[in-house]
N, C-alpha and C positions, 0 to 999 in steps of 0.2 A: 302391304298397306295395313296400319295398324286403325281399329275401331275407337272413338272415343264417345263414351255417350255422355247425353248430354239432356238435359231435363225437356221431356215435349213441348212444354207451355215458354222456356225461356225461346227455344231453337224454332218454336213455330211466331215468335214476337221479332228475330233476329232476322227472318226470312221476311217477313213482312216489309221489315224496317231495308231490303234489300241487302244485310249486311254479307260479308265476305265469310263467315264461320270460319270457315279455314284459315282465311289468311289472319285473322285475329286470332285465334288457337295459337298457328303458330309463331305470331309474332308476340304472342304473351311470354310463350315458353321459350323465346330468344331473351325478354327480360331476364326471368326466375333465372336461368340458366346463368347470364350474365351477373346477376347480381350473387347468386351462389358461390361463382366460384369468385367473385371477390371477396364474398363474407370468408370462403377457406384459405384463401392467403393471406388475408389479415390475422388468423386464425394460426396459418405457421408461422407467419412472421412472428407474433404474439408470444408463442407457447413457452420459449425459453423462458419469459418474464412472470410466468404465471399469472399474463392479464388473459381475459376472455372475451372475447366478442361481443355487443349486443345485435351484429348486424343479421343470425344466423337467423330466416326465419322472417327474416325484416320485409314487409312489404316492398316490391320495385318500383322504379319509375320510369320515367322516359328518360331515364339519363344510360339506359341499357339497350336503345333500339337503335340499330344502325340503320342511317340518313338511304346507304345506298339499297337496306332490303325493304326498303317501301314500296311497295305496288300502287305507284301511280295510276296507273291504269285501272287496275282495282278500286282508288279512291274515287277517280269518274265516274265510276260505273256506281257504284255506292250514291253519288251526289246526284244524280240521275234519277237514281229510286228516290231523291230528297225532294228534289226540284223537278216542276216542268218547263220552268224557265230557262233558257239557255243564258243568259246572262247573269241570272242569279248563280246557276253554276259555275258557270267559268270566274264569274269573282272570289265563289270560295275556291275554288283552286288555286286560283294564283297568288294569294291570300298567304293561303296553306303552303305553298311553295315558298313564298317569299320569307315568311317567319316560321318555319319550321324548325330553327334553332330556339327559338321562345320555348316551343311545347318539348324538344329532343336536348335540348343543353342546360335549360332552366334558366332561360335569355329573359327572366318576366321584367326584368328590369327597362329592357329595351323597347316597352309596350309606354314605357312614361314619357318617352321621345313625341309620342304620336297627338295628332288634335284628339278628343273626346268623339268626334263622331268617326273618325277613322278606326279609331282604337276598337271601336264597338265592332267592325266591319271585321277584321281582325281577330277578334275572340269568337265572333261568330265563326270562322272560318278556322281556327284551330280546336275548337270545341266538337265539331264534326271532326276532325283529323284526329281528334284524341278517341274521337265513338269508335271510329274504325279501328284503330290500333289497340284499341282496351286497355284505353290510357285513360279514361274520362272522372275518373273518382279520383287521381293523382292531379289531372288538372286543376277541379272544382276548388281540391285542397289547395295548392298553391295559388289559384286567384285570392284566397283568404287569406293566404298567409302574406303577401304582397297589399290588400287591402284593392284588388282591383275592380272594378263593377261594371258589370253587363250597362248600365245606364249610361247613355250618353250627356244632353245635357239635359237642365232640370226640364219640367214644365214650365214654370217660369220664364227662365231663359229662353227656351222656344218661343215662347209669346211674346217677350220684346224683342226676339230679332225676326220673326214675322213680323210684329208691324214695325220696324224701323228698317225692316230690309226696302222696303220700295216705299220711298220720302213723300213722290211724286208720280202716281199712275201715268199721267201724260208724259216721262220720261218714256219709259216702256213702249208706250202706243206710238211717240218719235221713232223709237228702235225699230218693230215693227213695220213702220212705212220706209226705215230706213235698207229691213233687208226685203222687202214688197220691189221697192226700186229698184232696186240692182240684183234681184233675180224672178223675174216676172212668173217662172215655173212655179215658182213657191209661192204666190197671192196666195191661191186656197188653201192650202195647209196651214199660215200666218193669221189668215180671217178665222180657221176653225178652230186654232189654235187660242185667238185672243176671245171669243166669245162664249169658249166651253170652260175654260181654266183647266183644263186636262194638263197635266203633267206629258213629259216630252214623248216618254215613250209610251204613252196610253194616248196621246194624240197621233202619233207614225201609225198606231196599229188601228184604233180610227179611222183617219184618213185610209189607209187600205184596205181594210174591210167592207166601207163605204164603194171602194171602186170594185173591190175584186165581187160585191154581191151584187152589183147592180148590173155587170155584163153576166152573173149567170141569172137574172131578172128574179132574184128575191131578195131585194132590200127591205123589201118588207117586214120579215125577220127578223132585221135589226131595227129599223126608223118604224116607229111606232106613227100615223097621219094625226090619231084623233087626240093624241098629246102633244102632238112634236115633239118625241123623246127618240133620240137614240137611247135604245135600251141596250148597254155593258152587261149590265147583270144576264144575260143569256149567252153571254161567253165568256163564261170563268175563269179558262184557259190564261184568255188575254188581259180580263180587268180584273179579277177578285183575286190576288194575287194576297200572300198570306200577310204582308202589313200595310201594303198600299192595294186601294179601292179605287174604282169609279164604277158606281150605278146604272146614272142614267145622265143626259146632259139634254137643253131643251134647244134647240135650231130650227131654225123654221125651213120649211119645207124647201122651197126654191133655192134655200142654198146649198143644204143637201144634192137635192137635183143638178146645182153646178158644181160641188163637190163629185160627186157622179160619173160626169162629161170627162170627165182627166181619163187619161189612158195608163200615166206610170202612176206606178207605183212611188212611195219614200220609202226612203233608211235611213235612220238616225245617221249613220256616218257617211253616205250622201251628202246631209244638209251641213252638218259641222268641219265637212273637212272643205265644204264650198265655202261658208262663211269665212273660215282658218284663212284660206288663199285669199279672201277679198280683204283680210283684215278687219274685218267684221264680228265685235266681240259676241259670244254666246251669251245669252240671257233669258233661253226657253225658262230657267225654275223663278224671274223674276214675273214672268207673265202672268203664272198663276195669282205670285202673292197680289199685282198690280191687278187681276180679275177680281180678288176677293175683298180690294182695299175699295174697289170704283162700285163692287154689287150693293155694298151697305148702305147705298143712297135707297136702296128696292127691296133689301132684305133684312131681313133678320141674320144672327151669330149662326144659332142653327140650321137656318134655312140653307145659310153660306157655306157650315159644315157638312151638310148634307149632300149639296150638291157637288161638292169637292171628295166624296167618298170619308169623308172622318165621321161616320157613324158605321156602328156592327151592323152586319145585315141582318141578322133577327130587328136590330131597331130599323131597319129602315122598308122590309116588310110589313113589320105592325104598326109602324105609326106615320110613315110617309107616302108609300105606296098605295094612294087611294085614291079614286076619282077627283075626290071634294079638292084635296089639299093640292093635287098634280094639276089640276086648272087655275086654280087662285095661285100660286106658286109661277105658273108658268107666263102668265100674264105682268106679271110683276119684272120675271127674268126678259122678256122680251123687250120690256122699256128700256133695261140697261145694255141689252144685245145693239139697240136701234143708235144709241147713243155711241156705245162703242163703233161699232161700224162705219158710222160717218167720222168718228177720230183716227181712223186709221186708213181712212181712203185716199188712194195717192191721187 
């Protein structure tokens, strides 16, 4: 076994970060290697001519790492130390798997094929396969040299297709009653779903959490009585997730308490592969924007941003999180809760 050392403060940053040492060590020096000895046969092809090389010495790229000595299994395990989300992982794997000739053949060209918000999913998830393989400074450069950008689309554009995604809230609330009627198991999950504006999968783990604390008898812990908040923010884990948020959401108590009474459990592909077979198109991300487009009759921009988790948590511990503004606020939400509810009762 041969020793290689290696600077403290980098190797105790690399450990931190989860990474593989090893297998980056040695898949650097399958690069140099490779590109070496092509720099030396262009070198003897050359010599007769009296041309010289400039390749000798040339930095490598991923156009030196072979597809099949990738440690997969090592890149898991890597994304693991990245993520606590298991979905988040598994997307960059597959990601990573799928366009792995982008970052290993210098395929960047193949990246113009893709929408703007894919493409972004995509560079996230070869940009980590480049950290691993200590590829990440040859990436960086060739995203520039391609002119390609981490941003999806603008702000702008985000704001007119939030509001022109959902024309007509009472669409949505029709949908709603329409999957209410043809699968009676899912009422409460559809009701918590259309009065919180929680996003799909921050309302599954909601709803469960809701059932799985209330048979070990501390809901407490999450459902706040003297706000009527379920309080996210006291599990990280499931809502403070590094670009999407949910805080806190205001529900009044008895439905909680019927939310409660349910014995199963959901899963996101429970409910979408039931919808799939009814023919039942999916529309969970139109609920939210239809929450946000119906709260504006009760609130404010911010109050609406807020309660949808689009503010830092530093701002929404110092400026939201306070008796004064969680009672006024809440009073306000409940009018629009009252309203909704009778629009989507079957």
């Amino acid at each position: 076994m041969t020793t290689i050392r290696i600077d403290e403060k980098i190797l105790k940053q690399a450990k931190e970060l989860g990474l593989n040492v090893t297998k980056i060590c040695e898949n650097a020096l399958k690069i140099y290697i490779a590109k070496l000895q092509q720099a030396n046969q262009e070198i003897a092809s050359m010599s007769g001519s009296g041309r010289s090389s400039s390749m000798v010495g040339h930095r490598p790229d991923a156009a030196g790492v072979d597809v099949c000595s990738i440690d997969w299994e090592g890149f898991m395990a890597y994304l693991e130390g990245e993520f606590d989300n298991e979905k988040t992982r598994r997307e960059r794997f597959n990601y990573a798997m799928k366009f792995k000739d982008v970052l290993l053949k210098d395929n960047y060209r193949r990246l113009f094929q893709l929408s703007d918000d894919k493409r972004v999913h995509v560079l996230k998830a070869l940009s980590h396969l480049a950290k691993y393989l200590g590829l990440y400074e040859d990436f960086k450069r060739n995203l520039r040299a391609y002119g390609l950008s981490w941003r999806g689309k603008s702000g702008d554009k985000l704001i007119i297709a939030r509001l022109t995604r959902v024309e007509d809230p009472n669409e949505i609330f029709d949908w709603i009653r329409q999957v209410k009627k043809a699968n009676v198991d899912f009422e409460d999950f559809m009701d918590l779903m259309a009065i919180t504006g929680l996003r799909f999968v921050e309302g599954v783990a909601c709803y469960n959490l809701i059932i799985g604390l209330a048979k070990e008898g501390n809901l407490n812990s999450y459902y706040n009585e003297k706000t009527c908040c379920l309080e996210h923010f006291k599990f990280e884990d499931l809502f403070l997730r590094r670009s999407k948020k949910a805080y806190i959401s205001f529900v009044p108590k008895e439905f909680v308490e019927k939310v409660a009474s349910n014995r199963k459990a959901m899963t996101e592909a429970k409910i979408c592969s039931r919808l799939k077979r009814q023919n039942i198109r999916l529309r969970f991300g139109d609920i939210r924007e239809a929450h946000g487009t119906f709260m504006v009759k009760y609130l404010k921009e911010p109050e609406i941003n807020f309660i949808h988790g689009r503010v830092s948590t530093s701002v929404f511990m110092k400026y939201y999180f306070n008796p004064a503004l969680i009672n006024d606020l809440k009073q306000r939400v409940f009018k629009g809760i009252n309203e909704i509810m009778e629009m989507i009762k079957c």
